[in-house]
VMD Tcl script that draws the C-alpha trace (Angstrom):
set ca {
  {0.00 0.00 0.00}
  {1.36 3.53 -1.17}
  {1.95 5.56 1.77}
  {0.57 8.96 2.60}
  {1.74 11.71 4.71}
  {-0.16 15.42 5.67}
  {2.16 18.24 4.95}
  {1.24 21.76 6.41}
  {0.54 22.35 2.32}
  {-1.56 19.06 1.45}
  {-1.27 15.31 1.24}
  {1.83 13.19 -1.03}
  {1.35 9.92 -2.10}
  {5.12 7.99 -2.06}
  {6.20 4.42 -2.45}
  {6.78 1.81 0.33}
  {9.82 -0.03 -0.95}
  {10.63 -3.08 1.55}
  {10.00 -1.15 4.78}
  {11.30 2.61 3.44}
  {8.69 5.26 2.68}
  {10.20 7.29 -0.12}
  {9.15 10.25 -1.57}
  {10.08 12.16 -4.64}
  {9.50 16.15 -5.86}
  {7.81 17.29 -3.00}
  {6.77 21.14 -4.04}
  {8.34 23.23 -1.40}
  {8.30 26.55 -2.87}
  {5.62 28.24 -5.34}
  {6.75 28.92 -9.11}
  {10.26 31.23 -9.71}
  {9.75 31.13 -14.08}
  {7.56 34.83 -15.30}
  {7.59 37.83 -13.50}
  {9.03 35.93 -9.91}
  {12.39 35.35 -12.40}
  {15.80 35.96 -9.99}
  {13.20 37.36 -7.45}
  {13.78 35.47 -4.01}
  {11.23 32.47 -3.79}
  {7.83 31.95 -1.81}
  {6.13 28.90 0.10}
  {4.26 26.56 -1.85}
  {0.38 27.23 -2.21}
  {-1.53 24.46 -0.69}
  {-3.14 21.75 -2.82}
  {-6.25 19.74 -2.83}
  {-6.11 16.03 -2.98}
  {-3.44 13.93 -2.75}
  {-0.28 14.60 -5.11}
  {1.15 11.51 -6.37}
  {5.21 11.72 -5.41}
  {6.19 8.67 -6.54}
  {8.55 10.11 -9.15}
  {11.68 11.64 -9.50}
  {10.02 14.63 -11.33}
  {11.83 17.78 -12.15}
  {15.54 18.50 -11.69}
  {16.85 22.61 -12.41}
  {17.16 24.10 -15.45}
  {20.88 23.44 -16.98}
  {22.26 21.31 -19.81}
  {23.56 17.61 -19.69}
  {21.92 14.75 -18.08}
  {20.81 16.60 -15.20}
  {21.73 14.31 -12.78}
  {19.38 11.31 -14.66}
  {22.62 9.08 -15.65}
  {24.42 7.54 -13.13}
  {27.37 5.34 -13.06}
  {27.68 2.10 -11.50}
  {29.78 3.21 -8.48}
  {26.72 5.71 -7.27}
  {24.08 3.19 -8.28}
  {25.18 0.19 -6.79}
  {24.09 -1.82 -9.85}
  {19.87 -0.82 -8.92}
  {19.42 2.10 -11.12}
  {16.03 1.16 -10.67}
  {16.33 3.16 -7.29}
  {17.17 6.06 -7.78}
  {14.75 6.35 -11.04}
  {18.16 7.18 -13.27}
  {19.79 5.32 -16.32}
  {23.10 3.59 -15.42}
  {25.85 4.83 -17.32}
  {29.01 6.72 -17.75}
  {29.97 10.06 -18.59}
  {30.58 9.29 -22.22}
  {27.67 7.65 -23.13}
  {26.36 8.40 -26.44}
  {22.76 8.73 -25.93}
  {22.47 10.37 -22.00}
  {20.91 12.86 -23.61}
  {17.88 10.36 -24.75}
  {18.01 7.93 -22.21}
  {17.45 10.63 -19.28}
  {14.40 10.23 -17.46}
  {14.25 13.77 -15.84}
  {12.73 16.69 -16.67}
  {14.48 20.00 -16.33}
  {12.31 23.00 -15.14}
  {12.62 26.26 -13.69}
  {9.90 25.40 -11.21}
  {12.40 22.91 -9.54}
  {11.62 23.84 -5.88}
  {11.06 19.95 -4.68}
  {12.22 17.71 -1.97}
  {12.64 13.99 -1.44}
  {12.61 12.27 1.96}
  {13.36 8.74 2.52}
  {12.12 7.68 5.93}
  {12.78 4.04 7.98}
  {8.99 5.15 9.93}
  {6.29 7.21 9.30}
  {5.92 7.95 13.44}
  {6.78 9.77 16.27}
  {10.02 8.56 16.80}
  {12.04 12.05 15.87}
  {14.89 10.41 13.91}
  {17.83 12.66 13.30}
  {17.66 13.99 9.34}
  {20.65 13.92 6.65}
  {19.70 16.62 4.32}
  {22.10 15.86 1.00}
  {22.62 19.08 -1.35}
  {23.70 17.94 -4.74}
  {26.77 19.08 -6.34}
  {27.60 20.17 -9.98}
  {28.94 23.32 -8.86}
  {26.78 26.37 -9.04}
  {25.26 24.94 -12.46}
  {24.13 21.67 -13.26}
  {23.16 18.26 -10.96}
  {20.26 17.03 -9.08}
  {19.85 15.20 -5.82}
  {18.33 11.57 -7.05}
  {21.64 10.25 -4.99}
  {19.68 10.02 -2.14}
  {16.46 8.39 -3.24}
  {19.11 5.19 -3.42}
  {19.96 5.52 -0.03}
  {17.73 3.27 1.12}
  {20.18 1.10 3.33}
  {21.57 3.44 5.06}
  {18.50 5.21 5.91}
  {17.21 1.33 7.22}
  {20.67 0.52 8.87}
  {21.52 3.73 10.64}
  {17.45 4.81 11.53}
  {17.84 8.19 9.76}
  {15.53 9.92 7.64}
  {17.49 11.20 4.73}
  {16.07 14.44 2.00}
  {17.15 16.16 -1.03}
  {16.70 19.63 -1.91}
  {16.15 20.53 -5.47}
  {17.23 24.48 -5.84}
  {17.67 26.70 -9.22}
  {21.34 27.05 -10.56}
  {23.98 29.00 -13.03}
  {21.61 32.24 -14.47}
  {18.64 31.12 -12.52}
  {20.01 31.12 -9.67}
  {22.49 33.87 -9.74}
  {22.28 36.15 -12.52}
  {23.37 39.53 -10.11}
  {20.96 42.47 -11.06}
  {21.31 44.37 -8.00}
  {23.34 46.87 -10.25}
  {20.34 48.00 -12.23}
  {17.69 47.37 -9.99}
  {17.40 47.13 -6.28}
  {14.39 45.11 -6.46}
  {16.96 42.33 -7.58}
  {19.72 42.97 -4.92}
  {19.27 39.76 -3.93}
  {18.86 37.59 -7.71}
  {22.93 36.36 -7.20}
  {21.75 34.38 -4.27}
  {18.53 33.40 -5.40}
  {19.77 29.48 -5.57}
  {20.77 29.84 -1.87}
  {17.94 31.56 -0.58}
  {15.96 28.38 -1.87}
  {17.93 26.16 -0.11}
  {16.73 28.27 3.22}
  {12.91 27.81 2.17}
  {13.81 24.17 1.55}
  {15.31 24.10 5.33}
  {12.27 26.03 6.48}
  {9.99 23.52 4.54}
  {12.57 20.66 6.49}
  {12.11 22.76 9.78}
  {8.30 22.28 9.29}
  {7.00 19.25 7.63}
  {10.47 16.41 8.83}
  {8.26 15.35 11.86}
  {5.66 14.07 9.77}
  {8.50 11.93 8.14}
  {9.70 10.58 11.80}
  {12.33 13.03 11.86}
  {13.51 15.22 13.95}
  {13.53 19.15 13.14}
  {16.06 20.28 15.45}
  {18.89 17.22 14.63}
  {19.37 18.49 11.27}
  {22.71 17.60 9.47}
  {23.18 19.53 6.31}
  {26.31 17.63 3.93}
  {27.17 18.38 0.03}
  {30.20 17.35 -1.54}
  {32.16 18.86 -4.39}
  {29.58 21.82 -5.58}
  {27.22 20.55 -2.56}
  {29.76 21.24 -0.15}
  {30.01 24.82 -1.65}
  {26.47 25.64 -0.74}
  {26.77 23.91 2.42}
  {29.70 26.28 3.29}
  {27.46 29.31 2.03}
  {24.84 28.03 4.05}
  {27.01 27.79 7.11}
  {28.01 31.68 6.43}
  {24.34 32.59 5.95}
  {22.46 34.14 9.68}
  {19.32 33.35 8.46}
  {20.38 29.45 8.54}
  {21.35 29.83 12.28}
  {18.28 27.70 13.43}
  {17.86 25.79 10.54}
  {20.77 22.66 11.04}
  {23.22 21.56 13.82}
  {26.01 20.38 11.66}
  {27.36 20.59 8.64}
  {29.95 18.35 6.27}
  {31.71 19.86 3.81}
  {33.47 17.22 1.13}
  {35.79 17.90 -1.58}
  {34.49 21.74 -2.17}
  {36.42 23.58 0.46}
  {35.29 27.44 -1.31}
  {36.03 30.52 -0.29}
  {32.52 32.19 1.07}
  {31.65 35.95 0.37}
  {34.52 37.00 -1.84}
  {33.31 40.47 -3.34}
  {32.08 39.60 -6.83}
  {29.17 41.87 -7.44}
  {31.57 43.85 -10.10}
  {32.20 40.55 -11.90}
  {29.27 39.36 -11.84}
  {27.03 42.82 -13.12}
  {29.65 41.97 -16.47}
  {27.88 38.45 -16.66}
  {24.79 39.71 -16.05}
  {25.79 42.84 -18.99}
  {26.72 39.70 -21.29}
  {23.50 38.05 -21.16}
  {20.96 41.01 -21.09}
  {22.88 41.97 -24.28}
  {22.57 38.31 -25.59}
  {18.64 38.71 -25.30}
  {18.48 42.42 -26.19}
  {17.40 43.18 -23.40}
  {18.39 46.91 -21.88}
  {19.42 47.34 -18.50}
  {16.56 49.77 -17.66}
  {13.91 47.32 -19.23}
  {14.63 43.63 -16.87}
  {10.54 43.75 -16.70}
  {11.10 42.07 -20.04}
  {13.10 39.08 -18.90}
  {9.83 38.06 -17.83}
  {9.06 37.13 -21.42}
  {11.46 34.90 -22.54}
  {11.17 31.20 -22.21}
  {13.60 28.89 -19.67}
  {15.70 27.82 -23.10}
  {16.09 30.74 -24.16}
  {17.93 32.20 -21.03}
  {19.80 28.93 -20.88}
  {20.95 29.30 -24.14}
  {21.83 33.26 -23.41}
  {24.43 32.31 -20.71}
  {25.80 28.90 -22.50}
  {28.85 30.49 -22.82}
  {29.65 31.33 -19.33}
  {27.46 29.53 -17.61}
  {30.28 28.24 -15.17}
  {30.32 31.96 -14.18}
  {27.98 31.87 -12.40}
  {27.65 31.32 -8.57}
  {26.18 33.46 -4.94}
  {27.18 36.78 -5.07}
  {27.12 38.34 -1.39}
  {24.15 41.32 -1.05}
  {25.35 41.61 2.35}
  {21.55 40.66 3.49}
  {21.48 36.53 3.10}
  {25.13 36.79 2.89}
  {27.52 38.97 3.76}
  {30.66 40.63 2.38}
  {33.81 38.86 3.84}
  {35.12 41.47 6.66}
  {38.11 39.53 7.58}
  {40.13 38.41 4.13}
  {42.82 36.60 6.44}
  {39.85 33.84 7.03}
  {38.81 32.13 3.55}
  {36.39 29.99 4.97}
  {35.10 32.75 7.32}
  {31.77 30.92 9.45}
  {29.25 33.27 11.13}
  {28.13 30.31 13.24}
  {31.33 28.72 14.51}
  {29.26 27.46 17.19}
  {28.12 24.32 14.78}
  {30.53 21.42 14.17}
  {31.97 20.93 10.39}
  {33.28 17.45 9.42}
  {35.66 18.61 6.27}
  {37.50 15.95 3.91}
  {38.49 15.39 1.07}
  {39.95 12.89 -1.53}
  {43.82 11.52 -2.72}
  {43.04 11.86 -6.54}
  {39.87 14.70 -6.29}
  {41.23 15.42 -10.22}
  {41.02 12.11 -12.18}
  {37.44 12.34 -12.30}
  {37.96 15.10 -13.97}
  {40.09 13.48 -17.01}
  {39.87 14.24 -21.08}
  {39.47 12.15 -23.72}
  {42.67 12.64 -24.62}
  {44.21 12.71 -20.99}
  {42.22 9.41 -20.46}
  {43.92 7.34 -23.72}
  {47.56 8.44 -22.39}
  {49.04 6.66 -19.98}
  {51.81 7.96 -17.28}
  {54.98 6.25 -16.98}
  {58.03 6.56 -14.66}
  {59.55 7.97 -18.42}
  {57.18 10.64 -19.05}
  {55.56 11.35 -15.72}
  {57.80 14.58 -14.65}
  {57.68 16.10 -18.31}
  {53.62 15.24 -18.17}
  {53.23 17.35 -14.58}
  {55.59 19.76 -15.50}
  {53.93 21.00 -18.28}
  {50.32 20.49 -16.27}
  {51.48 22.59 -13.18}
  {52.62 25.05 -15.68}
  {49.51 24.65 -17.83}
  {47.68 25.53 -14.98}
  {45.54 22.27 -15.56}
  {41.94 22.51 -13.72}
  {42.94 25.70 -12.13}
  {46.18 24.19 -10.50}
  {48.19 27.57 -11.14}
  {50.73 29.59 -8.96}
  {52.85 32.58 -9.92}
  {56.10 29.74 -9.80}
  {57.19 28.50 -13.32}
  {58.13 24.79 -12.24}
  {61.04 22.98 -14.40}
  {61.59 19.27 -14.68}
  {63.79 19.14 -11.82}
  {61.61 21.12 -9.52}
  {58.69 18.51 -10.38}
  {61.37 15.72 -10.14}
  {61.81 17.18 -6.01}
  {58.43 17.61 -5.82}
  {57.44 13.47 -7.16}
  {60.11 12.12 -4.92}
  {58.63 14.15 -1.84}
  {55.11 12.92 -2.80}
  {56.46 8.63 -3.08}
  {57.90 9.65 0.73}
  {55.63 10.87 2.65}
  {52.77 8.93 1.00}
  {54.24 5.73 -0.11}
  {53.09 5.43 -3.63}
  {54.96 4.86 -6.53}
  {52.16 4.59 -8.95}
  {53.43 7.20 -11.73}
  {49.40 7.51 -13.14}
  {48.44 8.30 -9.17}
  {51.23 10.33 -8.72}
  {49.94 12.56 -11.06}
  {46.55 13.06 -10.62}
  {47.14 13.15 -6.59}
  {49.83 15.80 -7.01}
  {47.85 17.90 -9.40}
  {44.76 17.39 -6.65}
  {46.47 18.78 -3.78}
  {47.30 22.02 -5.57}
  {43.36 22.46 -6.15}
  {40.64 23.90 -4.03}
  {39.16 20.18 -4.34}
  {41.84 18.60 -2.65}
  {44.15 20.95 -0.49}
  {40.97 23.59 0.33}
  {39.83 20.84 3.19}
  {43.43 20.88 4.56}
  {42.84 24.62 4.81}
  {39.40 25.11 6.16}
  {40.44 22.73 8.51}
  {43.39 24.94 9.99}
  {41.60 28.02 9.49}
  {38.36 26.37 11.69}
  {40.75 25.01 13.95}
  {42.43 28.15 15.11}
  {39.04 30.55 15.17}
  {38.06 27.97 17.66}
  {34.06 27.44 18.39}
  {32.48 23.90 17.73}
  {35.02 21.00 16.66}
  {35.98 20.64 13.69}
  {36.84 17.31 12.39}
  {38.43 16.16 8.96}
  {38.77 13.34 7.43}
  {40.88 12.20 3.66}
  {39.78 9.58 1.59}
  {42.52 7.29 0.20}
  {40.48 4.47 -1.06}
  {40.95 3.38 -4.86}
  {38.31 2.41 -7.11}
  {37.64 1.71 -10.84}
  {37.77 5.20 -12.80}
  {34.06 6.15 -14.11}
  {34.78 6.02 -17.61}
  {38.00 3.40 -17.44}
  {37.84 0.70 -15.25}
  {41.30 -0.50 -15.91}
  {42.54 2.70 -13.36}
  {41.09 2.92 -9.83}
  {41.48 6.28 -7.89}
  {41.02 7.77 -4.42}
  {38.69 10.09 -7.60}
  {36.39 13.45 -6.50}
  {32.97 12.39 -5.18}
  {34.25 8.70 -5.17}
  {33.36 8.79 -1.08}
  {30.04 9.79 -1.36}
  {28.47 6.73 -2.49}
  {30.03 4.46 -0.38}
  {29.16 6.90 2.91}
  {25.28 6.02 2.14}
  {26.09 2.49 1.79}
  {25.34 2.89 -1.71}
  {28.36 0.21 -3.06}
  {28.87 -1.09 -6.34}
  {31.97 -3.00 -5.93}
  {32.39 -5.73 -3.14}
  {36.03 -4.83 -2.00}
  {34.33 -1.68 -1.21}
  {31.90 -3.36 1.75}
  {33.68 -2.88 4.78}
  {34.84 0.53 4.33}
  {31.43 1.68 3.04}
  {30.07 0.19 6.47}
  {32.81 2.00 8.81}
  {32.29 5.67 6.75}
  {28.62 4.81 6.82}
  {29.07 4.31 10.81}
  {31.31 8.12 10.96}
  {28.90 9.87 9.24}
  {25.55 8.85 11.03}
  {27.47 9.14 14.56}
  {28.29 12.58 13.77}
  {24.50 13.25 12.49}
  {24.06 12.21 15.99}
  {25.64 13.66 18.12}
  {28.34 15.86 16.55}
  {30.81 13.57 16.85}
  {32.07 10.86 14.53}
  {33.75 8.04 16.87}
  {32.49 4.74 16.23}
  {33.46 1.46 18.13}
  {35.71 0.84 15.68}
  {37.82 3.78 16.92}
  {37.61 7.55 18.74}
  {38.07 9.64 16.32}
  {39.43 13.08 17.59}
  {38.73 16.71 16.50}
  {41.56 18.34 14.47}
  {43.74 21.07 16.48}
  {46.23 23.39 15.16}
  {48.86 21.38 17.33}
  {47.51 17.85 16.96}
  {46.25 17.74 12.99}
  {45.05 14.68 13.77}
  {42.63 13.03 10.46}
  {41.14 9.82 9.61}
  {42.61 8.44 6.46}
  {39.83 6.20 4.76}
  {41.46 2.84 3.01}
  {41.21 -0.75 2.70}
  {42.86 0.07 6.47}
  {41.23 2.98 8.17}
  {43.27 4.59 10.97}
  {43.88 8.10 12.75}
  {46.52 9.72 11.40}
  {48.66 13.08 11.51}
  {47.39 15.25 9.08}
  {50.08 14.68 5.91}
  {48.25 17.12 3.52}
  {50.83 20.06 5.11}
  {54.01 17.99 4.32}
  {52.44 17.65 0.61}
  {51.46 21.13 0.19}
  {54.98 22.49 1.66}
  {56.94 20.28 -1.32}
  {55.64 22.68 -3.75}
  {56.96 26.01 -1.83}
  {60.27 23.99 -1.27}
  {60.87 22.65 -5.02}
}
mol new
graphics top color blue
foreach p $ca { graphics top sphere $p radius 0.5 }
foreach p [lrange $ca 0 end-1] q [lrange $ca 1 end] { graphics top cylinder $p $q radius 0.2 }
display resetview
């Protein structure tokens, strides 16, 4: 029997799917397309009847897949879960096979509850990743074990992105001082809507655990910058997206916003008009800088950074952050062309050289490395880590240059000495099959995530899926991620001590500074 729960805006119809209620694109906030465009969003009217939410429904506006392929490492061979087509990132026909529909009215929800009762479970609320542009949240309709093994009700937020969400027309208007946040300020009605409408899931409202990773953890680290949030979560964990929060951008980003009025012919004294144009056409506007786009402090929701020494700065350093991230963040993250060459001991230093020089995914400095600066820098990489693996070597050296992979390192330190809540941090060492080759395994970006909701698609990968599965619903707990397998302690500016996920997981000193200081001594 399809079960039904009473929201404070009308009754959903979900699917009972052996002993987990899930539910798919629950409306949480009213329509953002026509004249609400960039305009901050408002509650969901109430309906009449019941509203079948049995379906994955709509994802944001963006281009690609929107999160409707999924390969076998985040499906766990059931695709059939999570609603998605099973597949890799080069599949030929994603864009055919996707069984999502992209809309500008994407304010939904999905919860995945153990009980629909009283029992105030704590609540994982996962934010998708994609950066500031594309994705979707179906990851978590697939958590279905770990919801059942840990007793936690788990949700998704569905939230616009790129120009929808923060196209910055504060310059011309100051009824849209707020439309480069507009993405975030969603996610706050969708924690309000949580706040609300969890207990009728058999969660708890006030044990709310907020955690994104790469792009995800991004919003979760705006979110933790945000006052309004203050109320809205206890914790928050932050994977592989260590950002810098409320960097002055409004300059850069009135230029976007120039570029696409003048794409649509639109003047800047006329944005009544933008109310015309269909979804596409906007999305087509911004193709070419779509990546552009992300929050853009109005010093209301979020404000201007007043202290540039702290990157990460956190208005609420009373809530505990778990922060991690991963050995190889950048394979994932691999060409065609990068993908059909392989690295040798022969031509691994000429390879990085010319990457760290390159300035390959962002990895640049104001040094001009040489082949026997790399050459220091490789040999100082095989010590203090222990692998030899020239096609590792690479990727995991050009990682821990990059936000992705040496930003956790940071936001720890920088968390650690503000002081406040604990801070905990974790790194991810565990190799598995590449996405697109599975000849190569990788510690790749996002490769964690999976495996923390017991979502696992390769059997080697069991037991450490079960221990990271046991961290993260301890610290959704109780703010603290000790198991019985081990205490794991909070990281301090004199201890650094991590936990290094592997085939072996163990405490460790933080070695991320050791790797970081071979490139300032090369």
């Amino acid at each position: 029997m399809n079960p039904i729960v009473e929201l404070s805006s009308g009754r959903i119809m979900g699917i009972d799917r052996d002993g987990i209620s899930v539910f798919k694109s629950i409306p949480y906030g009213a329509p953002v397309d026509g004249a609400m465009r960039f305009l901050p969003p408002k509650k969901v009217a109430p309906w009449e009847g019941v509203l079948d939410c049995t379906e994955n429904g709509v994802s944001a506006m963006q281009f690609g897949t929107a999160g409707g392929l999924l390969p076998r490492a985040f499906t766990g061979g059931h695709p059939e879960r999570f609603g998605v087509v099973e597949g890799n990132a080069d599949s030929s026909d994603k864009e055919t096979s996707s069984p999502v529909t992209r809309s500008e009215n994407c304010l939904v929800a999905g919860v995945l509850t153990p009980g629909l009762d009283d029992k105030k479970r704590p609540v994982l609320v996962y934010i998708h990743g994609g950066g500031f542009s594309c994705g979707a949240g179906y990851l978590a309709t697939g958590a279905d074990d770990f919801a059942k093994e840990q007793d936690i009700v788990v949700c998704y937020l569905h939230h616009r992105l790129n120009v929808f969400g923060y196209l910055y027309l504060g310059a011309f208007d100051k009824k849209y001082e707020s439309s480069g946040m507009a993405g975030m300020i969603d996610l706050v009605l969708g924690l309000e809507w949580v706040r609300d409408n969890i207990a009728r899931f058999g969660g708890d409202p006030e044990k709310v655990t907020i955690l994104g990773e790469s792009g995800g953890a991004m919003k979760v680290n705006t979110l933790l910058n945000m006052p309004v949030t203050k109320d809205l979560f206890r914790y928050g964990v932050v994977e592989s997206g260590s950002n810098v929060v409320g960097v002055d951008n409004r300059a850069e980003a009135t230029e976007a916003a120039r570029y696409v009025l003048n794409a649509l012919g639109v003047g800047e004294n006329e944005l009544e008009r933008l109310a015309d144009f269909s979804g596409d056409e906007i999305l087509n506007a911004a193709e070419p800088i779509l990546r552009a786009f992300r929050p853009v402090p109005d010093d209301i929701y979020l404000k201007i950074r007043k202290h540039p020494m702290f990157a990460f700065e956190d208005c609420a350093i009373e809530r505990r952050v778990l922060v991690s991230s991963s050995e190889d963040e950048l394979a994932s993250f691999m060409t065609p062309e990068e993908r059909a060459t392989d690295r040798t001991d022969e031509n691994l230093i000429p390879l990085l050289t010319e990457a760290l020089n390159r300035g390959a995914f962002g990895v640049k400095d104001s040094k001009t490395y040489t082949e026997e600066m790399t050459a220091k820098i490789v040999e100082r990489f095989k010590e203090i880590t222990g692998n030899t693996d020239p096609e590792q070597l690479y990727w995991n050296i050009l990682s821990s240059r990059s936000t992705l992979g040496g930003g956790a390192y940071r936001q720890a330190v920088e968390r650690a000495s503000i002081g406040g809540a604990p801070v905990f941090a974790s790194y991810n060492a565990l190799d598995v099959p590449d996405q697109n080759d599975e000849r190569k395994s990788f510690a790749w970006h996002v490769s964690d995530l999976p495996l923390q909701l017991r979502i696992v698609g390769y059997d080697f990968c069991e037991p450490v899926s079960r221990i990271q599965s046991d961290t993260l619903a301890a610290f959704i707990r109780t703010g603290d991620p000790s198991t019985d397998y081990f205490k794991w302690p909070a990281f301090t500016i004199t201890s650094e001590q991590i936990v290094r996920f592997d085939l072996e997981t163990k405490v460790v000193k933080d070695y991320r500074k050791e790797l970081l200081k071979a490139f300032e001594e090369a």
